[in-house]
ROMARKE-597946 format. One line per field, with one value per residue (C-alpha): residue in one letter; x, y, z. Coordinates in nm, 2 decimals, decimal comma. Layout:
res (A_...)
xx (X_...)
yy (Y_...)
zz (Z_...)
END
This chain:
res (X_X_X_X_X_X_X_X_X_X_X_X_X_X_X_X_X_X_X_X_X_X_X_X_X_X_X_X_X_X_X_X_X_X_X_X_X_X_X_X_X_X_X_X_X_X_X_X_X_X_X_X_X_X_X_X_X_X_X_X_X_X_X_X_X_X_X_X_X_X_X_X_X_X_X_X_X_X_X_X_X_X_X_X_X_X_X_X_X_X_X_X_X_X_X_X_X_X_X_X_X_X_X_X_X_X_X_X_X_X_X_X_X_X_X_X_X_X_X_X_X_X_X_X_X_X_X_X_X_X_X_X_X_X_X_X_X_X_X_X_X_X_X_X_X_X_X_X_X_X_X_X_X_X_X_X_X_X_X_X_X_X_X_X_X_X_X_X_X_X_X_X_X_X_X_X_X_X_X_X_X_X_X_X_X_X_X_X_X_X_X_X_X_X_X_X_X_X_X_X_X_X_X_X_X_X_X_X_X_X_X_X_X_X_X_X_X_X_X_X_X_X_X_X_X_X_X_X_X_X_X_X_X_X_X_X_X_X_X_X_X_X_X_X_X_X_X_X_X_X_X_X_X_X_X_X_X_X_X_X_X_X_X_X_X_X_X_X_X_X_X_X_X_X_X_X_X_X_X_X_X_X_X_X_X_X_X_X_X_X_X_X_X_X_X_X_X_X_X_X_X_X_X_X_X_X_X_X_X_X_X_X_X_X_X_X_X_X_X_X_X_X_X_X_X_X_X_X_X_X_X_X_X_X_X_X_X_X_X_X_X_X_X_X_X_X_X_X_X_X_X_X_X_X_X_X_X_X_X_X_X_X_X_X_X_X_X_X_X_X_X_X_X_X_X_X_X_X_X_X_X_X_X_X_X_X_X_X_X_X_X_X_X_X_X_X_X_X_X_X_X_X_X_X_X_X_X_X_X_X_X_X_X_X_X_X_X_X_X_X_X_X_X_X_X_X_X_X_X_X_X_X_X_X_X_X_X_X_X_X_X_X_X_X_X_X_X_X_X_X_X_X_X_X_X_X_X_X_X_X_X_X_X_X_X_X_X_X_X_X_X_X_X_X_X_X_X_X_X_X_X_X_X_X_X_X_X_X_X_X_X_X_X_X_X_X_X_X_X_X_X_X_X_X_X_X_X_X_X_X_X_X_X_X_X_X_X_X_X_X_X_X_X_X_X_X_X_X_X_X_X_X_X_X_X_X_X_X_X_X_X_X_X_X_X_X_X_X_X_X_X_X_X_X_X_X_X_X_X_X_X_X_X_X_X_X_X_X_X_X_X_X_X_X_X_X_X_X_X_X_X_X_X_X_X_X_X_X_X_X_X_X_X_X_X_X_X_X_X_X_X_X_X_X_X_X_X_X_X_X_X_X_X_X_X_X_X_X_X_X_X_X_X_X_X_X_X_X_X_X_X_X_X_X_X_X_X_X_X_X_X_X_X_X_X_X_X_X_X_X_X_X_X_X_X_X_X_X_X_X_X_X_X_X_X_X_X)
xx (-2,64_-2,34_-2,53_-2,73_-2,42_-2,23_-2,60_-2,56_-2,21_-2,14_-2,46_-2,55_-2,92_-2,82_-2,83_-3,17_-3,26_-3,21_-2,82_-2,76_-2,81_-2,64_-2,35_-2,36_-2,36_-2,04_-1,86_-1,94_-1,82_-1,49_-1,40_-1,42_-1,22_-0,92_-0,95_-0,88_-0,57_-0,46_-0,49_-0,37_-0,06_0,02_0,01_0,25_0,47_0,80_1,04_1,15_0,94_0,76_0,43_0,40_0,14_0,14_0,00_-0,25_-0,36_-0,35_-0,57_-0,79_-0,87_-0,93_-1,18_-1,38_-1,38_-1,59_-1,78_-1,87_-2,02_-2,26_-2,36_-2,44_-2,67_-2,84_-2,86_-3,08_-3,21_-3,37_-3,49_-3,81_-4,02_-4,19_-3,84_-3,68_-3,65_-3,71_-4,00_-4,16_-4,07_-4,23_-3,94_-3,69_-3,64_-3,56_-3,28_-3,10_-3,13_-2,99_-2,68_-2,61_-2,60_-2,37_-2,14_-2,14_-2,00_-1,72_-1,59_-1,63_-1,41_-1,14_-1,14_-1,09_-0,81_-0,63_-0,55_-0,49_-0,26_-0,09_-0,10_0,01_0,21_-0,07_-0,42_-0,71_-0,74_-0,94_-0,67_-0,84_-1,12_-0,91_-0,93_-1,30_-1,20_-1,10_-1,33_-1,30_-0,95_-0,93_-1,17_-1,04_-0,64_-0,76_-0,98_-0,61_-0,45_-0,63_-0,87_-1,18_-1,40_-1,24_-1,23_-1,60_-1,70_-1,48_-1,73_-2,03_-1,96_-1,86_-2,15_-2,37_-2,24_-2,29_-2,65_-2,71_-2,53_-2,68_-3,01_-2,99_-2,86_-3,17_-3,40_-3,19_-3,22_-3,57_-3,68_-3,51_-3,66_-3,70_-3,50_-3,70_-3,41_-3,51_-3,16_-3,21_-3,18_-2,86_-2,75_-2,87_-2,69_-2,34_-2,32_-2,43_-2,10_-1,88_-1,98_-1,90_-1,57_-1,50_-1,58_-1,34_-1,08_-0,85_-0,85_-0,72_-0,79_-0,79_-0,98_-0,83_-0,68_-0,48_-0,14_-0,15_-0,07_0,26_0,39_0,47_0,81_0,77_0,58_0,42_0,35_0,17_-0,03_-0,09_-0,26_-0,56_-0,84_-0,94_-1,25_-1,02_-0,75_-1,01_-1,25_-0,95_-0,81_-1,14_-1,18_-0,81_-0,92_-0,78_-0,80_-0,73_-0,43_-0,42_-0,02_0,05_0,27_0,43_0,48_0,65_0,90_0,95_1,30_1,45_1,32_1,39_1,73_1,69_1,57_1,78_1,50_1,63_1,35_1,23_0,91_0,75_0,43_0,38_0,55_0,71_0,91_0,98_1,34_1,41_1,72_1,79_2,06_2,18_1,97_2,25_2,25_2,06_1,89_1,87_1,58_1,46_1,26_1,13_1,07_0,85_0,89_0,65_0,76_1,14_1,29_1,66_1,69_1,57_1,78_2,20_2,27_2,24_2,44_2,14_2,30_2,04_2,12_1,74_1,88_2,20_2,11_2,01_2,33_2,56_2,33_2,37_2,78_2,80_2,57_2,52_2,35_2,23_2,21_2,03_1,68_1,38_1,00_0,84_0,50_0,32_0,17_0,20_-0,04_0,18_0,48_0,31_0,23_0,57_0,74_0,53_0,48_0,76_0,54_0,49_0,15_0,12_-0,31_-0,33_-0,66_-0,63_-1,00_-0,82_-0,49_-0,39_-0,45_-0,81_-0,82_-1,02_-0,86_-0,52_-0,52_-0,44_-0,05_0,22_0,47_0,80_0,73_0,53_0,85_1,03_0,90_0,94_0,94_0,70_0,52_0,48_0,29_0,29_0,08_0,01_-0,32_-0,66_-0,51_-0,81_-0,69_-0,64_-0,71_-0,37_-0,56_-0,68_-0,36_-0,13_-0,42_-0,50_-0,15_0,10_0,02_-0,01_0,06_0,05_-0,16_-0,06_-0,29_-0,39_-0,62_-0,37_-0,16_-0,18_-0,05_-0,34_-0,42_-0,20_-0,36_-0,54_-0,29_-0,32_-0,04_0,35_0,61_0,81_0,58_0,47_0,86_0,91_0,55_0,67_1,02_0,85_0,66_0,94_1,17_0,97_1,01_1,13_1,11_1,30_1,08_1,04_0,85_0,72_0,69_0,52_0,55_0,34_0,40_0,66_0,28_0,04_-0,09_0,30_0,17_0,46_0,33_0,41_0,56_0,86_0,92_1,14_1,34_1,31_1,38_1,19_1,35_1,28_1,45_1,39_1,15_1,37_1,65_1,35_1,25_1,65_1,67_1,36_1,13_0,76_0,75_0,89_0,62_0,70_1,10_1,09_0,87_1,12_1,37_1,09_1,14_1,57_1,45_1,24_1,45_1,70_1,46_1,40_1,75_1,87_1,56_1,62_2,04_1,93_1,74_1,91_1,73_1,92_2,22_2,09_1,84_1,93_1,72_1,62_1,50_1,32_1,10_0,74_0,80_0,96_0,82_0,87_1,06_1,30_1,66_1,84_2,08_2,22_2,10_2,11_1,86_1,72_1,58_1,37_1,26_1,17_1,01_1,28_1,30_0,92_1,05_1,42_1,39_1,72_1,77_1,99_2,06_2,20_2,29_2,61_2,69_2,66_2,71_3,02_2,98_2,94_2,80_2,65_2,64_2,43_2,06_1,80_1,43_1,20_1,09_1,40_1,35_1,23_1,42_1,76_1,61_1,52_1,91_2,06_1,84_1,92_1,58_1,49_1,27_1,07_1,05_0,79_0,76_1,03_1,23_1,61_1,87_2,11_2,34_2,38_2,67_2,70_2,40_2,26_2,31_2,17_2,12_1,79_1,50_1,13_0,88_0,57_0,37_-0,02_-0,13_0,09_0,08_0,39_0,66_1,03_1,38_1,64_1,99_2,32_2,33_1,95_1,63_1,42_1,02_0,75_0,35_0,13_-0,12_0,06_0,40_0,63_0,98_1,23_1,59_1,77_2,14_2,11_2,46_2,52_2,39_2,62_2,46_2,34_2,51_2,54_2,18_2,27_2,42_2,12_1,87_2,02_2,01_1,66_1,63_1,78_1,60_1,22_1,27_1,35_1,07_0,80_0,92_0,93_0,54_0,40_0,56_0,44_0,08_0,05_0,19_-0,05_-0,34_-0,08_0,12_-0,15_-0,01)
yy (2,68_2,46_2,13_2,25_2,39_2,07_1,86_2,12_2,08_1,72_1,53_1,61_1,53_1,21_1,05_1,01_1,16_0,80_0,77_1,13_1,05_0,73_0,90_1,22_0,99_0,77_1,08_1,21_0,88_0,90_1,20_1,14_0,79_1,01_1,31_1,03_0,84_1,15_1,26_0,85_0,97_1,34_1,14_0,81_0,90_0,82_1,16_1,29_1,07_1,25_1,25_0,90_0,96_0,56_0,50_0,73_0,65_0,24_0,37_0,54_0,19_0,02_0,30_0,33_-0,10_-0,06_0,30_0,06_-0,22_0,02_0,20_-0,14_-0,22_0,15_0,11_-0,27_-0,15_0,17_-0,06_-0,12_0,14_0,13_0,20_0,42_0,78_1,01_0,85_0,78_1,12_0,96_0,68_1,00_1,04_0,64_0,65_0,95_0,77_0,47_0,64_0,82_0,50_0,41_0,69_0,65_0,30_0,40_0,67_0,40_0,14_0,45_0,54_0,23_0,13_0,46_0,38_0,03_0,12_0,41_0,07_-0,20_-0,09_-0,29_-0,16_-0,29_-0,66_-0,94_-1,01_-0,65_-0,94_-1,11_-0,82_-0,84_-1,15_-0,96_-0,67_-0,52_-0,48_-0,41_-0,12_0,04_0,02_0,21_0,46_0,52_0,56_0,73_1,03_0,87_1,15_1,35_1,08_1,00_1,41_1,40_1,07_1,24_1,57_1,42_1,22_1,52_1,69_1,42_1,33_1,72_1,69_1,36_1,53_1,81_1,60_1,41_1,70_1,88_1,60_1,51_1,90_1,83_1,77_1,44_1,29_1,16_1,00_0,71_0,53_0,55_0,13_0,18_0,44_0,24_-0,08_0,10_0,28_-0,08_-0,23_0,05_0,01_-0,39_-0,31_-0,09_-0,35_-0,63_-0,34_-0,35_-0,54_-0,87_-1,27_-1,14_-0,89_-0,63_-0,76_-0,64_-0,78_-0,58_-0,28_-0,41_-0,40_-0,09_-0,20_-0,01_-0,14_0,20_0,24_-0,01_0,07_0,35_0,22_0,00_0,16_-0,06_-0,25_-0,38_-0,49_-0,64_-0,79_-0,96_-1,16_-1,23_-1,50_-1,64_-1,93_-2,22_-2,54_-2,88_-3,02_-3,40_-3,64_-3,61_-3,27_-3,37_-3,70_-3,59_-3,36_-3,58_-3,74_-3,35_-3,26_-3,57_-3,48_-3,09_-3,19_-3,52_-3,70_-4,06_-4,31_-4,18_-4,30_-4,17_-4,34_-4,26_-3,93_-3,97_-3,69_-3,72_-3,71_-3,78_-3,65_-3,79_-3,61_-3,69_-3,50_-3,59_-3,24_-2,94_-2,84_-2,48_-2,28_-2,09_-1,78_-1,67_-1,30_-1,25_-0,88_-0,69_-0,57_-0,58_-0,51_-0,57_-0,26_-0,02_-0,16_-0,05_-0,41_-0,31_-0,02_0,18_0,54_0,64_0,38_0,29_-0,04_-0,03_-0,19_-0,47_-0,48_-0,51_-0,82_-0,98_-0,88_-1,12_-1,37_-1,60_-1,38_-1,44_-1,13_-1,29_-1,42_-1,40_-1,48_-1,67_-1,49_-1,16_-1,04_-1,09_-1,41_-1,61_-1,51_-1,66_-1,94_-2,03_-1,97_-2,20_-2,52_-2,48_-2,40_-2,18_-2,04_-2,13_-2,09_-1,84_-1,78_-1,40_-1,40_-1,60_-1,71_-2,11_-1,99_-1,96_-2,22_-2,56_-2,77_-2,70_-2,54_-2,91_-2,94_-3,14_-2,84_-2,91_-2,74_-3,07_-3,24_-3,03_-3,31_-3,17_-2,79_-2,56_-2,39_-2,02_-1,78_-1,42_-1,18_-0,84_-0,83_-1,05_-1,38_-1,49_-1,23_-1,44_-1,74_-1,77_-1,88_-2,20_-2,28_-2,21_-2,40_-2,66_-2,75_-2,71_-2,92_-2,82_-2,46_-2,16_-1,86_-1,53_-1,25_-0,88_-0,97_-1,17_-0,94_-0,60_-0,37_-0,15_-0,20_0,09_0,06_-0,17_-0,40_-0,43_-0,38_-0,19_-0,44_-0,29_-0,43_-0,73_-0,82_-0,71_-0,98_-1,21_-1,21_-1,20_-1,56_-1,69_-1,62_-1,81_-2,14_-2,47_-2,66_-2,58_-2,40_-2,30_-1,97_-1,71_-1,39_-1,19_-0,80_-0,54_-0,17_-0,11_-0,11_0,14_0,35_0,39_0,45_0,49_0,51_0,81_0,70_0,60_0,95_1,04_0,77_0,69_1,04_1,06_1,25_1,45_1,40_1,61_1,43_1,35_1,17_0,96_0,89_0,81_0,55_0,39_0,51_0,73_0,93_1,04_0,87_0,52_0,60_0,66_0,38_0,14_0,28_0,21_-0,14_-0,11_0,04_-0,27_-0,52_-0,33_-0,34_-0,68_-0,82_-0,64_-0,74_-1,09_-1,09_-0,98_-1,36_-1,68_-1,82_-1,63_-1,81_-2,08_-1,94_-1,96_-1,58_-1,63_-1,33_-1,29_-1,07_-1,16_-0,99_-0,69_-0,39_-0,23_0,09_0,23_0,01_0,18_0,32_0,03_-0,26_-0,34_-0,18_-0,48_-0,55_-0,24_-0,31_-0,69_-0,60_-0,86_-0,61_-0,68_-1,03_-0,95_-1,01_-1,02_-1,38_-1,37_-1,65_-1,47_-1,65_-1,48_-1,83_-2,07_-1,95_-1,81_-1,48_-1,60_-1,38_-1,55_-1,45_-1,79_-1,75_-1,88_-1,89_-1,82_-2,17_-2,28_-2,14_-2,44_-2,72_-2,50_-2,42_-2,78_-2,88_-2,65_-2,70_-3,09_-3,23_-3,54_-3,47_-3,57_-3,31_-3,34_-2,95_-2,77_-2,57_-2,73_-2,67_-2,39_-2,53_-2,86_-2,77_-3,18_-3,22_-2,90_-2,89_-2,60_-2,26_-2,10_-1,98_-1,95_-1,69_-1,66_-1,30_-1,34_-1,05_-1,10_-1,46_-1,53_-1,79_-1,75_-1,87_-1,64_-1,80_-1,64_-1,46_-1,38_-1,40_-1,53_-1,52_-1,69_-1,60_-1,83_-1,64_-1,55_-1,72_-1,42_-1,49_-1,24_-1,32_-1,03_-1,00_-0,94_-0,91_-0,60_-0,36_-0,55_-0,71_-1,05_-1,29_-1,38_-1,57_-1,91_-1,85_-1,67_-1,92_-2,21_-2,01_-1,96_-2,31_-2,46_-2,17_-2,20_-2,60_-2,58_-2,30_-2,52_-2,80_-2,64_-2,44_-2,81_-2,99_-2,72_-2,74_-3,08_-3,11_-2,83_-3,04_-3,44_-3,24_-3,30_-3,41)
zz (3,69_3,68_3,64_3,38_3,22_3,24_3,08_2,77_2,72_2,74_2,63_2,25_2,07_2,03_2,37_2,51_2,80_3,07_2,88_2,95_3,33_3,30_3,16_3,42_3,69_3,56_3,47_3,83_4,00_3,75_3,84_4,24_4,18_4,03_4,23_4,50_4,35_4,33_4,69_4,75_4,51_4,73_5,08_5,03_4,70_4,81_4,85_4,52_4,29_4,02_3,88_3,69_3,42_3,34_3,68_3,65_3,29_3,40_3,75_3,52_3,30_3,68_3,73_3,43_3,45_3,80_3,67_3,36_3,57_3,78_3,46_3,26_3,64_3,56_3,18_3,24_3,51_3,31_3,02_3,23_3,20_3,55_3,77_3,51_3,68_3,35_3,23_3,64_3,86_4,10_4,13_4,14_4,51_4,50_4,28_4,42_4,79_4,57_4,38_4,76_4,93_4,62_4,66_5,06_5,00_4,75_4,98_5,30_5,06_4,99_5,32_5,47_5,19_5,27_5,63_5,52_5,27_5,58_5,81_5,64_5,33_5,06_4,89_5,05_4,99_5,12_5,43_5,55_5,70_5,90_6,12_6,15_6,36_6,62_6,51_6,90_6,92_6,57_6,57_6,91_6,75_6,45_6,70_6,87_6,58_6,33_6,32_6,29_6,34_6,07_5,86_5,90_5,89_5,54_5,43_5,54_5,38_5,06_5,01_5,09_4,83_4,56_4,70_4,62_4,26_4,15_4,23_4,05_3,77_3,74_3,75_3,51_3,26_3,37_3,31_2,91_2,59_2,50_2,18_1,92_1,73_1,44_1,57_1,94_1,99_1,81_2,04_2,33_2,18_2,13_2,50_2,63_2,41_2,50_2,85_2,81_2,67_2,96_3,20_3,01_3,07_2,73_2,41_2,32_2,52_2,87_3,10_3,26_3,61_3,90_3,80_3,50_3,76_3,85_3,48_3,59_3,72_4,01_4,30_4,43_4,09_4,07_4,37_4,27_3,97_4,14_4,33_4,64_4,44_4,23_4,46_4,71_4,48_4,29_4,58_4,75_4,46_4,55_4,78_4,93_4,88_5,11_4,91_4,82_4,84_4,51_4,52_4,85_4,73_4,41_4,60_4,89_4,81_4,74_5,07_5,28_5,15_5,26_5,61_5,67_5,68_5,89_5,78_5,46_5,30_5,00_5,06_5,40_5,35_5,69_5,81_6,12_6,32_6,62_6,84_7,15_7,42_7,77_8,06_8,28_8,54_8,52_8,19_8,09_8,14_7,74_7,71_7,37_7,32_6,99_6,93_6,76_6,44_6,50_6,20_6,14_5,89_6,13_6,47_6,56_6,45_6,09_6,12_6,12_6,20_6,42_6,65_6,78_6,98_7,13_7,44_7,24_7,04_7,29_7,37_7,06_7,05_7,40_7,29_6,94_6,66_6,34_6,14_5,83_5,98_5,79_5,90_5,64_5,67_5,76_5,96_6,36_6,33_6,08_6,27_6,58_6,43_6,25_6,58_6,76_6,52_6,28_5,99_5,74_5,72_5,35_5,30_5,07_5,14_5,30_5,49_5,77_5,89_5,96_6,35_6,26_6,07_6,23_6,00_6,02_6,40_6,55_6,52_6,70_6,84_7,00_7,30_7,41_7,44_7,70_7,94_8,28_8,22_8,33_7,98_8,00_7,75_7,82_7,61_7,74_7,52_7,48_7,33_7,18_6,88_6,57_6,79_6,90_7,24_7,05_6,85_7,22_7,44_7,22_7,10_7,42_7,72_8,07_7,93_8,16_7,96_8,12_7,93_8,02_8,34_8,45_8,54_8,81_8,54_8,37_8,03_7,81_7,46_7,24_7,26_7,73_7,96_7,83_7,75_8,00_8,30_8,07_8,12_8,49_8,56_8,35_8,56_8,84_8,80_8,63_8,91_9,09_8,95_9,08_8,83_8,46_8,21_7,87_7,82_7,53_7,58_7,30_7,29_7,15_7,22_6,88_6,68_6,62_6,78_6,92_7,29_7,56_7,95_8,08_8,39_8,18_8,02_8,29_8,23_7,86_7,70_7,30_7,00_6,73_6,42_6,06_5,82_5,56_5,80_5,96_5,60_5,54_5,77_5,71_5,94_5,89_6,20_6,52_6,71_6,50_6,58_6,98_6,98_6,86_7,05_7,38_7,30_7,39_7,64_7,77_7,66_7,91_8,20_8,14_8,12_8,39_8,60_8,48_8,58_8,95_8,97_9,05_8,74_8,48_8,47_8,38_8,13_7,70_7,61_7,26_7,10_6,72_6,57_6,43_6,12_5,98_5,83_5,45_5,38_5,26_5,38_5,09_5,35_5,55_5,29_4,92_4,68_4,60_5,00_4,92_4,57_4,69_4,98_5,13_5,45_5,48_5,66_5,80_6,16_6,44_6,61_6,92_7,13_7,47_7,80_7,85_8,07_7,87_7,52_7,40_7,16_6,77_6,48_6,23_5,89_5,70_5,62_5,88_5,94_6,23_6,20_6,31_6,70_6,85_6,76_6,83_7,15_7,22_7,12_7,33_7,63_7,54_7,50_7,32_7,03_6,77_6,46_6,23_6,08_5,84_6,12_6,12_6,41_6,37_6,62_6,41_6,18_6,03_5,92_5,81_5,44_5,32_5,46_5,37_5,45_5,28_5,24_5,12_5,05_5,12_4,94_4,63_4,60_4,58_4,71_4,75_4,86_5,03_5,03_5,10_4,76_4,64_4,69_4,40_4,37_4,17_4,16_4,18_4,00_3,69_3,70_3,66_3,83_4,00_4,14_4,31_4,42_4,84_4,88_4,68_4,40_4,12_3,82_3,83_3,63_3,29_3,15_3,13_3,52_3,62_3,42_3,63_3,98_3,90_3,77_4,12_4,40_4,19_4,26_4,63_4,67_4,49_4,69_5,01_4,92_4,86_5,15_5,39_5,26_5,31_5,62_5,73_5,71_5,82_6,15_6,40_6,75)
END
C-alpha cells in the first residue's frame, strides 16, 4: 500500500513511532503548501516569465517555518502519555478529526488568499478584515464574481482526501514495531531543535520574516515567495498607535512653509488658512464624480492604443486636465475619504480604514463652507460600506444622502443601481434645484464582478480582444476591458443628459478617480510605474465646464486631496483650510508640486514630484527613488543621495503631519 510504502522508506529505526507520525504529517502538509505555490505560480506569473527557483526555494523556508510550529504543538502535545495517539488508540479517531480540521483551515486560508491575490493584486493580509465590515456586500461581490461552489467542492474534496491519508498514516505507524533505542530523548531532543530552527526560519540575529521575500528584486517574486500565514499573520501585529505633538511639532516650520501656512504656530500647531472671495453674482454649481477604479494607464488619455475612453477625452481636451494625479491611498475607502476631508488615510493599521475609525471619523471638511448650497451624495450602493455613511453624515451639514433605495432604478449587482441610471437620477434632482449646490457623485460598475445591464447592450456594443493585447495594455480580461469602456459610455449619458439642463452652464464638473489599479503600464508609461506599483494610484483629474473654463492641460504633479479647496476657489467660496489639500488654481502661492502616497499593505510612505517617485518602509527602512519620466539612469550617487536626502524629508514630514492632524482636524 502507498502509505505503508512511504512509512518504510522515509522513517528509519531511529525515530520512534509518535516522531514518525509527526514527521508524516509535516511532510504531508509541506508538500500540499508547495503543490499550491505552485498552482499560485501557473495562474498569475506575468507572460513570459520563467520558472524562478529563488522564489520557490525562499517559499519553501516560509512553509517549513509554519509546518515547524504545528509539528513542535504535536511533538508537546505527544509528550503526555494520555493524549498521545500511538501509545492511546483509543485517542486515534480524535487526532485525525484534529489534523482534518487543521488541513480544512489551510486550504480555507489558500483559498481565500488566491482570490485575494486575483482581486486585489497583494497576498492575503490583515486589510482582508476590513471587508468583514461590510461582510454582506462583501460576501455577495465575491459570490458574483467568483466560483464559489467550485471553489468550496475543490476545499471539500481536498481535505477528504487528507482526512483519509492522515488516517491511514496513523494506523500504519500505530500497527509498527516499536523502537527500543537507548538514545531516544536524544532523538526526541534534536527533531524538537531542528523543528525550533525551522520555526526561527534561517541562521544568524533575526527570524525569518516577510520582507525577506522581497530581496528578491522582483515584486511577483516576492509574492510568490510567502504563503498567506505568513503574509497575514505578519501585518496583523503592525498596529496603530494615537500619535503625540512631538513629530508634528518638529516638522512644523518645513510644512507651514509647504502649505503657506498664514499664522504659524509651532506650539499650537495651527494650520489653518483662510481665503476669502467676492460672492458678488451667481456662484457656480460643482459636481464631483469619484469613479471607481479609473486608472490613467488604462484610459485614451494616456495614449492607451485601445482607446477605452474617448468620450471622456474629448472632455478633458475642452476642459482643464491634469494628467499627473495621484490618490494618496488604496483602496475605494481611503480614496473616499481623502476626497472628502483633504487627508491622507495615514493609520497603518490594515483591520480598518480612518472611515471606521471613532477617533479619527470627526473631521472639519470644506464642503461645510459652501454656505448656501444645497449638499448632494449620490451612491448607487448601501453607504453604510466602510462607514462612509458616518464620515459623509456626521461631517457635512444639512447633507442630502441619495443611496440604492433612494432611487427607482433596480439594484444591478453588489454594488445597487448602473452608473448609467445613478447619473440620469442624479441629473434629475439636480436639475431641479433652486438654490446653488455642491454635489458627489460616486460610481461603481468599472469593479468586479464587471456587470453591464442589458438594456444598454444595444446601445453600448462589448469587444473581444486576444489575450496577450489585453495583457499589453494593461488589462486582465475582456469582461474587466468593456467594463471600463461601460463607464465612457456613462460619462457620455450623463454629460449629455446634464448639457440638455439649464443648470449645466453654470456647473464646474470635476471628475477623479478613487484609485488606480496595478498592471502592466509598460506600454504607454515608464517601466518604473510598473515596477513601483506607482500606476496603483495614477488617477485622471478634469475640471470641465466648457463655460467658464478655458481648455488647459496640465502637466505638474497633484493629489486627490487637492479637490476641494480648488473646487471651493473656483466656485469662490470663503474658506477656512485646515487639511493638506492645496489649490491647483493658485499659481503665487503654490510652491511645490507634489503629491503623497502611502501603501497599507507594504508599509510604506512616498513622494511623487515631476521627476521620481521615492519610497521609504516603515518597517525596515529600505529606500527606493525611480526616474517617472523615462527609462534613463538615475543620476550620479552624490545627485541621487541628495534627491533622496530632500523627497525622504518632505515624505516623513508630510506622514507625521497627516497623522497628527488625523486625530486635531475635528470640525
Amino acid at each position: 500500500m502507498p502509505v505503508d510504502y512511504l512509512t518504510i522508506m522515509v522513517f528509519t529505526r531511529f525515530f520512534p513511532r509518535p516522531l514518525q507520525w509527526i514527521l508524516a504529517v509535516s511532510l504531508l502538509l509541506l508538500l500540499t503548501m508547495t503543490v499550491l505555490r505552485f498552482i499560485f505560480f501557473i495562474s498569475y506569473k506575468p507572460d513570459g516569465m520563467p520558472f524562478s527557483g529563488s522564489a520557490f526555494l525562499m517559499g519553501l523556508r516560509f512553509d517549513i517555518k509554519f509546518v515547524c510550529i504545528a509539528a513542535l504543538c504535536i511533538m508537546v502535545l505527544t509528550f503526555i502519555p494520555l493524549i498521545n495517539p500511538v501509545h492511546n488508540r483509543r485517542l486515534t479517531g480524535l487526532w485525525n478529526i484534529v489534523l482534518t480540521i487543521v488541513f480544512l483551515l489551510l486550504m480555507l486560508f489558500y483559498a481565500v488568499d488566491y482570490y485575494y491575490y486575483d482581486y486585489q493584486h497583494q497576498r492575503l493580509n490583515a486589510s482582508v478584515l476590513s471587508f468583514v465590515s461590510d461582510a454582506r456586500i462583501s460576501s455577495a461581490m465575491v459570490w458574483q464574481t467568483y466560483p464559489v461552489i467550485r471553489g468550496i467542492a475543490v476545499v471539500i474534496c481536498s481535505t477528504l482526501v487528507a482526512g483519509y491519508l492522515f488516517r491511514r498514516l496513523l494506523a500504519s505507524i500505530s500497527n509498527g514495531a516499536a523502537v527500543q533505542h537507548k538514545k531516544r530523548f536524544l532523538v526526541y531532543l534534536l527533531c524538537f531543535l531542528l523543528f525550533a530552527w525551522g520555526v526561527f526560519g534561517k541562521a544568524g540575529q533575526f527570524n525569518l520574516r516577510w520582507s525577506d521575500a522581497f530581496t528578491l528584486n522582483s515584486t511577483f517574486k516576492g509574492n510568490v515567495a510567502l504563503n498567506p500565514f505568513q503574509s497575514f499573520f505578519s501585518t496583523l501585529r503592525f498596529k496603530d498607535m494615537r500619535p503625540g505633538p512631538d513629530a508634528a511639532r518638529e516638522n512644523y516650520t518645513y510644512m507651514a512653509s509647504v502649505l503657506g501656512i498664514q499664522h504659524p504656530d509651532s506650539i499650537a500647531l495651527q494650520y489653518e488658512r483662510s481665503y476669502n472671495y467676492t460672492t458678488a453674482g451667481q456662484q457656480p454649481n460643482i459636481v464631483v464624480v469619484i469613479c471607481e477604479s479609473f486608472s490613467m494607464y488604462k484610459s485614451s488619455m494616456s495614449g492607451n492604443p485601445l482607446n477605452t475612453t474617448p468620450f471622456f477625452n474629448s472632455m478633458c481636451r475642452q476642459g482643464v486636465f491634469f494628467n499627473r494625479c495621484f490618490t494618496p491611498a488604496f483602496p475605494t475607502a481611503r480614496g473616499v475619504w481623502a476626497t472628502v476631508t483633504g487627508l491622507p488615510d495615514v493609520l497603518l493599521n490594515q483591520k480598518t480604514t480612518a472611515s471606521r475609525n471613532p477617533e479619527v471619523v470627526d473631521q472639519h471638511v470644506i464642503m461645510n463652507d459652501f454656505d448656501g448650497f444645497e449638499k448632494f451624495y449620490f451612491i448607487g450602493g448601501n453607504p453604510s460600506w466602510a462607514n462612509i455613511k458616518g464620515v459623509l453624515m456626521n461631517n457635512i451639514e444639512n447633507l442630502h444622502l441619495y443611496s440604492q433605495d433612494s432611487f427607482k432604478a433596480k439594484k444591478l449587482d453588489v454594488w445597487g443601481i448602473d452608473d448609467k441610471n445613478l447619473f440620469l437620477e442624479a441629473n434629475s434632482i439636480l436639475a431641479k434645484q433652486l438654490r446653488p449646490f455642491i454635489a458627489v457623485i460616486q460610481t461603481a460598475d468599472n469593479h468586479r464582478p464587471y456587470s453591464i445591464p442589458e438594456q444598454d447592450l444595444a446601445f453600448f456594443k462589448k469587444i473581444t480582444l486576444p489575450k496577450d493585447t489585453l495583457t499589453k495594455y494593461g488589462f486582465d480580461s475582456n469582461e474587466e476591458l468593456n467594463a471600463f469602456r461601460y463607464t465612457d459610455f456613462c460619462y457620455e449619458q450623463f454629460i449629455k443628459a446634464a448639457s440638455a439642463e439649464a443648470y449645466f452652464n453654470n456647473t464646474i464638473f470635476i471628475f477623479t478617480g478613487d484609485h488606480g489599479i496595478p498592471g502592466n503600464a509598460d506600454a504607454v508609461y515608464p517601466l518604473a510605474w510598473r515596477e513601483n506599483s506607482l500606476s496603483y494610484y495614477h488617477v485622471p483629474l478634469l475640471f470641465y465646464a466648457p463655460a467658464l473654463l478655458q481648455p488647459q492641460l496640465h502637466n505638474e504633479v497633484c493629489s486627490q486631496l487637492d479637490i476641494m479647496p480648488s473646487a471651493a476657489h473656483l466656485a469662490r467660496v470663503p474658506h477656512k483650510n485646515t487639511a493638506l489639500g492645496k489649490n491647483l488654481f493658485d499659481t503665487i502661492t503654490r510652491k511645490k508640486d507634489y503629491a503623497f502616497i502611502i501603501d497599507h499593505d507594504y508599509k510604506t510612505i512616498g513622494m511623487v514630484n515631476s521627476n521620481y517617485y521615492y519610497t521609504r518602509s516603515l518597517q525596515t527602512g529600505k529606500t527606493t527613488l525611480a526616474n517617472i519620466l523615462n527609462n534613463n539612469p538615475l543620476p550620479p550617487q552624490p545627485v541621487t543621495d541628495s534627491i533622496k536626502m530632500n523627497m525622504d524629508k518632505f515624505a516623513t514630514a508630510f506622514y507625521q503631519t497627516a497623522l497628527y492632524m488625523l486625530y486635531h482636524n475635528k470640525k
